[in-house]
C-alpha positions as CSV (number, residue, x, y, z in Angstrom):
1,X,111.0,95.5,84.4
2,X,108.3,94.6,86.7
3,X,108.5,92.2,89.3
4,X,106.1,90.0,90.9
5,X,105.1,92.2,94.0
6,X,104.9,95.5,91.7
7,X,102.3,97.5,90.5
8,X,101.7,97.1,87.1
9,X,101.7,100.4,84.8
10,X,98.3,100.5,84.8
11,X,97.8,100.1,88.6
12,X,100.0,103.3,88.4
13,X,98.1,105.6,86.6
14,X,95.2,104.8,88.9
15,X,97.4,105.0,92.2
16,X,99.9,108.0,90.9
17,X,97.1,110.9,90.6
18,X,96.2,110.0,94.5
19,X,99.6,110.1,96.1
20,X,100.2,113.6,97.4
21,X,102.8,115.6,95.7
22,X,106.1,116.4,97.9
23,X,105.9,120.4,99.1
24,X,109.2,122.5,99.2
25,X,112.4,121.1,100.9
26,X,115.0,118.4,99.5
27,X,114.1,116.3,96.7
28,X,112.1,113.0,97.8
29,X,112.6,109.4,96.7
30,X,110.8,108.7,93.4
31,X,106.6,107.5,94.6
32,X,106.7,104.7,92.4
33,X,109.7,103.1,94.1
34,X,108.6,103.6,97.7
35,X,104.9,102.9,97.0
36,X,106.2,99.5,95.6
37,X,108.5,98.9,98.6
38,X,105.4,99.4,100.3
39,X,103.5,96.9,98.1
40,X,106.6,94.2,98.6
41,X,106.6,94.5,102.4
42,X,102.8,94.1,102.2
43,X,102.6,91.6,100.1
44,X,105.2,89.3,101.7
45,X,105.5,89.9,105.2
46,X,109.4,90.9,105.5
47,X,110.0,93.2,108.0
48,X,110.9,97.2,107.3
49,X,114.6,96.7,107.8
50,X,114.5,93.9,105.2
51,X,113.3,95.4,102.0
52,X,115.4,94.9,99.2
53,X,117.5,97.9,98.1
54,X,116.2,98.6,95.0
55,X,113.2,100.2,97.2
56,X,115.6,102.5,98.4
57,X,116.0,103.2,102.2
58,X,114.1,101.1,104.0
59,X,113.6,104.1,106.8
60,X,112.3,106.5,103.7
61,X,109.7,103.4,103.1
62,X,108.6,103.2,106.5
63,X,108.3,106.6,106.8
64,X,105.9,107.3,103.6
65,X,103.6,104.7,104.8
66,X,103.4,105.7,108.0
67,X,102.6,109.1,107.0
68,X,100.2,107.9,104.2
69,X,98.3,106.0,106.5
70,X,97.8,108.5,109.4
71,X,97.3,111.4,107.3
72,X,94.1,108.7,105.4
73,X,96.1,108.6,101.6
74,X,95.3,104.9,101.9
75,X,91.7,105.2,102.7
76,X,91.2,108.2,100.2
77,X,92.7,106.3,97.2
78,X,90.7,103.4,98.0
79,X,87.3,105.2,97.9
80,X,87.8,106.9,94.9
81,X,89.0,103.2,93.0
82,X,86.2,101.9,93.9
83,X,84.4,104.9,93.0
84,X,85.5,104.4,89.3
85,X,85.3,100.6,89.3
86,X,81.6,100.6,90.8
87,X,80.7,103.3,88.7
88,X,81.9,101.1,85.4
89,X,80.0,98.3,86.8
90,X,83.1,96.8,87.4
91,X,82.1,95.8,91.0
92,X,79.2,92.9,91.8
93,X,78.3,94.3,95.9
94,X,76.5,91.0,96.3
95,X,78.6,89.6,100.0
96,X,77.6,86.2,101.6
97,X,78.5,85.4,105.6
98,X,78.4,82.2,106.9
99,X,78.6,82.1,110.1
100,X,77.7,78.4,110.9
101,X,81.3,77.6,112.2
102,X,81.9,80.7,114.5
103,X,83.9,79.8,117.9
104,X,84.4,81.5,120.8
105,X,86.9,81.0,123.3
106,X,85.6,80.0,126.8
107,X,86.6,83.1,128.7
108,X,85.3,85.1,125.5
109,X,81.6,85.0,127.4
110,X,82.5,87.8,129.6
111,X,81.8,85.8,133.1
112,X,83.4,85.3,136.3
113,X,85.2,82.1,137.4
114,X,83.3,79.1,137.7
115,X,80.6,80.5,136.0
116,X,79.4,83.9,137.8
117,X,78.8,87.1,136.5
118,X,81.5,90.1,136.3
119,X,79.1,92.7,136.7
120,X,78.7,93.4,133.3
121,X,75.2,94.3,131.7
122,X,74.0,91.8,128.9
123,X,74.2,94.2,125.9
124,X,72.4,93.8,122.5
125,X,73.6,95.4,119.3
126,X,72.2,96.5,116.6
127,X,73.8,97.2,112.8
128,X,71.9,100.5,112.7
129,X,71.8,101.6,116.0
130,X,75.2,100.8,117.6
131,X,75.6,98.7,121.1
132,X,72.5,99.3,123.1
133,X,71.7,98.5,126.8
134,X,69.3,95.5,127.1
């Protein structure tokens, strides 16, 4: 049966090839399970120690996803999805930015109190190029 913050069988058999395979040493909780602990705990914000059992040990949970995400599984598996989607035309790349309503906070502007420099040099940057001195 598959809940509401599952994967679905099909998001399975794109995730399960990308998940590393357990080496030598004691038998491991079953990926499917702990990936979807890790999907529940993402999904709706509950904190490690209060995944439902049926995840297994929360600790075993934590652990995999730490792992995963340090050793770039995460990264990896998203790359190659959207390999496969883009390359079934699956994905439109077309992105909008509006940026008419973007706020900074007063102290955000990097001066001194009551209004004097900190020092700092104004710096420009550039998508391409990376921060530059101006």
């Amino acid at each position: 049966m598959i809940r509401r913050h599952e994967l679905t069988d099909f998001d399975w058999e794109l995730l399960a090839p990308l998940i590393p395979r357990a080496g030598r040493g004691r038998p491991r909780a079953e990926d499917r399970r702990v990936i979807n602990g890790m999907v529940y705990k993402i999904r709706t914000g509950v904190s490690w120690r209060d995944l439902p059992e049926r995840y297994g040990p929360w600790k075993t949970v934590y652990t995999r996803f730490r792992r995963y995400a340090i050793d770039g599984v995460f990264t990896r598996a998203l790359q190659q999805v959207q390999a496969r989607a883009d390359a079934a035309g699956d994905i439109d790349w077309l992105v909008q930015i509006d940026s008419t309503i973007v706020r900074a906070h007063q102290h955000a502007a990097a001066t001194g109190r009551k209004g004097g420099t900190t020092g700092r040099t104004n710096r420009t940057i550039t998508p391409s190029a990376g921060p530059e001195e101006a």
